[in-house]
C-alpha positions in Angstrom: 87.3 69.4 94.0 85.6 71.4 96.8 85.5 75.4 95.7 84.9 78.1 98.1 83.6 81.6 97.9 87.2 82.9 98.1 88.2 81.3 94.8 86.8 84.0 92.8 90.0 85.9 94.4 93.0 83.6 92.8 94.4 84.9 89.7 93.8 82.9 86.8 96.6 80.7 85.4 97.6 79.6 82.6 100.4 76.9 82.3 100.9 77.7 86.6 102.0 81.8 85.1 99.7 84.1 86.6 97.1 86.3 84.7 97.2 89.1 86.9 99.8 91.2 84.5 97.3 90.5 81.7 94.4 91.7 83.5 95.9 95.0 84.3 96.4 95.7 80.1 92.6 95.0 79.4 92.0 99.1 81.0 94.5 100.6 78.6 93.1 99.0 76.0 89.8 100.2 75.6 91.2 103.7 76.8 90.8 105.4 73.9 93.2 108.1 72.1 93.4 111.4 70.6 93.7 111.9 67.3 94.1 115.0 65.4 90.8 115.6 63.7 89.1 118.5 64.8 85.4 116.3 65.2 85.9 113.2 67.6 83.6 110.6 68.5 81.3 111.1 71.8 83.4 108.0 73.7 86.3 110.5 72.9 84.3 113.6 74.3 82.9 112.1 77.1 86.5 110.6 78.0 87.8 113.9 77.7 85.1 115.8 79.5 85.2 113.2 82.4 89.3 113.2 82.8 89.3 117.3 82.6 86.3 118.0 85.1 88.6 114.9 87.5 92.1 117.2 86.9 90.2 120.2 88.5 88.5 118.3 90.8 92.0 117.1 92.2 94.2 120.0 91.7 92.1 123.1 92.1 94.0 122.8 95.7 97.6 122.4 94.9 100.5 124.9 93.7 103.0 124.4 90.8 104.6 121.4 92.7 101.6 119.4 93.2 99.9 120.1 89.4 103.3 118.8 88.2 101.8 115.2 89.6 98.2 115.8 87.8 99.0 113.5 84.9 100.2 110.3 87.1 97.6 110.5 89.5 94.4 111.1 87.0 96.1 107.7 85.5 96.1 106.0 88.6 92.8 106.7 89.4 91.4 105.7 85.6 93.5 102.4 85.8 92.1 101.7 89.5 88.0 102.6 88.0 88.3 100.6 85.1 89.6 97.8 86.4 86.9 97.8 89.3 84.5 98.4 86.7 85.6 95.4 84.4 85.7 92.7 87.8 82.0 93.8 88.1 81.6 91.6 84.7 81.0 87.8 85.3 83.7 85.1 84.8 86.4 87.9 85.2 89.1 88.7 87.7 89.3 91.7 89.6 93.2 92.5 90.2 92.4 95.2 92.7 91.2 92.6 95.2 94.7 91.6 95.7 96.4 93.4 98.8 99.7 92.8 97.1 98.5 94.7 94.1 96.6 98.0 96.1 100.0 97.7 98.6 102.5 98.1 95.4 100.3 100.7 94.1 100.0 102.7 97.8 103.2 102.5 99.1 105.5 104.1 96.3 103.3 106.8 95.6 102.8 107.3 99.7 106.8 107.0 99.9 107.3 109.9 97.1 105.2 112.1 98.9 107.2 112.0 102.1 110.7 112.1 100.4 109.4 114.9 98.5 108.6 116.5 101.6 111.4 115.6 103.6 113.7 117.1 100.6 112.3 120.4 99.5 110.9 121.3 103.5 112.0 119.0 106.3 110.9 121.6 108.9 107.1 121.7 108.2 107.1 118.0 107.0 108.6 116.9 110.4 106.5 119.5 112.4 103.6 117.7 111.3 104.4 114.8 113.9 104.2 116.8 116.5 100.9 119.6 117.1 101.3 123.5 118.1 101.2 123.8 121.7 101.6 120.5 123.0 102.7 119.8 126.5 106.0 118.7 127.7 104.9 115.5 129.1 102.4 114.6 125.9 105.6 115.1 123.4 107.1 112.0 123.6 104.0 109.7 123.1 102.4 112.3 120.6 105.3 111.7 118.4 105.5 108.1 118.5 101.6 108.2 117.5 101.8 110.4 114.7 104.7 108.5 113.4 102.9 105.3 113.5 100.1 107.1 111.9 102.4 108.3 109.3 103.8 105.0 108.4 100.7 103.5 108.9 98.9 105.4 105.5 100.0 102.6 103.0 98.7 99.8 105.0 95.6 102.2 105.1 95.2 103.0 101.4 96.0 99.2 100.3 93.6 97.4 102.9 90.5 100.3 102.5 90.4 99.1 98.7 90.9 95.4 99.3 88.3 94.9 102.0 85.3 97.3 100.0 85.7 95.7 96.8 86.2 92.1 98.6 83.2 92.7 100.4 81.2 93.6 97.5 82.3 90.6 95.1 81.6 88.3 98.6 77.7 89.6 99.2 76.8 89.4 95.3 78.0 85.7 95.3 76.1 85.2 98.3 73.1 86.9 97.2 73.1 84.9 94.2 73.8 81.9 95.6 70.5 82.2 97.4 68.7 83.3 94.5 69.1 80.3 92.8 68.8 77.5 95.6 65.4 79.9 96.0 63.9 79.2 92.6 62.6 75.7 92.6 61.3 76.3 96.2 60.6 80.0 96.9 60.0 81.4 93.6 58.6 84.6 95.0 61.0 85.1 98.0 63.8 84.2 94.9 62.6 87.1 92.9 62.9 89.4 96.1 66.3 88.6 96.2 67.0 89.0 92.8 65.6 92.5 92.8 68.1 93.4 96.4 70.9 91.6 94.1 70.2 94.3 91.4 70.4 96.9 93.6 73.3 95.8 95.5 75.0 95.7 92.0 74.7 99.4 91.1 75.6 100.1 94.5 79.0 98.4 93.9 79.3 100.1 90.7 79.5 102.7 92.8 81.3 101.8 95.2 83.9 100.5 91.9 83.8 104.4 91.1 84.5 106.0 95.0 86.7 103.9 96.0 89.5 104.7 93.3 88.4 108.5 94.3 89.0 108.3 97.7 92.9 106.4 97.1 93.5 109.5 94.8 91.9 111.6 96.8 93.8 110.7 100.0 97.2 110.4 98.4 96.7 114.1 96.7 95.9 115.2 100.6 99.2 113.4 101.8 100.8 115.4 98.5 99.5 118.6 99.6 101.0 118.4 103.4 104.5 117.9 101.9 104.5 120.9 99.2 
């Protein structure tokens, strides 16, 4: 059986029923919850601390409307980090290096945004297609762009996730790889590249970490144009 580097991307199976569903439940699992005692532990605290500081972070910007959406998208974004975070981990899957997956999660929450728009303020929403002062002759082809750029955001959010985190996965395999085919021949050039393999791994857990910023980020932006 010949294996590529693109395997590590299939979901697992088990009896030909894919994993992916499971994978997704491993992040609310080690979530962990309130309880009423007055002295928590410091996962609880530090939980706490992190989702409060990332409310403000988001919302410090929006009115009434938009704070209404503080709880859905702070979950969003702590699904999205964890479950970067946990594909970092070897033998695991990473679900958000699935287009499908990043599309089903952009494109609904890009969708409300627009419809909330369209509903509460049609005016502003559809002036956004077209800019203040434009000339005659530009408005026909400056609305067609901004309307391909509008409908173009999913596609946006979805592939900007996939490609960064695909990437990542693709140069640490590689890296590895090398590493090891190094060892019995190059042990010293093999220790190099273990060291640019260590720090290419905390720069993906960064990357794990601003990446599910930016897609929260960007759809509290597309939020904020429609309230």
């Amino acid at each position: 059986m010949t294996l590529t580097l693109f395997d590590q991307f299939m979901s697992p199976t088990l009896l030909y029923i894919p994993l992916i569903l499971l994978s997704m439940t491993m992040p609310w699992i080690l979530i962990t919850t309130q309880s009423e005692k007055w002295t928590t532990n410091r996962l609880t605290t530090l939980q706490s601390w992190f989702l409060f500081n990332l409310t403000k972070q988001l919302m410090s910007t929006m009115n009434m409307k938009g704070q209404k959406w503080a709880l859905l998208l702070t979950s969003l974004m702590t699904l999205i980090i964890v479950t970067n975070l946990l594909g970092l981990l070897p033998h695991t899957f990473t679900p958000t290096t699935q287009l499908s997956m990043n599309m089903a999660l952009a494109v609904p929450m890009w969708l409300a945004t627009v419809i909330l728009g369209m509903r509460h303020q049609m005016t502003t929403s559809l002036g956004h297609l077209l800019p203040e002062g434009t000339p005659t002759l530009l408005i026909p082809p400056l609305i067609l762009i901004e309307t391909i750029s509008l409908f173009i955001r999913p596609l946006a959010l979805g592939v900007r996730l996939t490609a960064n985190l695909t990437a990542g996965h693709l140069l640490i395999q590689l890296i590895s790889l090398a590493s090891l085919l190094l060892m019995p021949l190059m042990p010293v050039i093999s220790l190099l590249t273990t060291s640019i393999l260590l720090l290419l791994t905390i720069l993906e857990l960064a990357v794990a970490m601003i990446q599910a910023y930016v897609f929260v980020l960007l759809l509290t932006l597309y939020l904020q144009e429609n309230i």
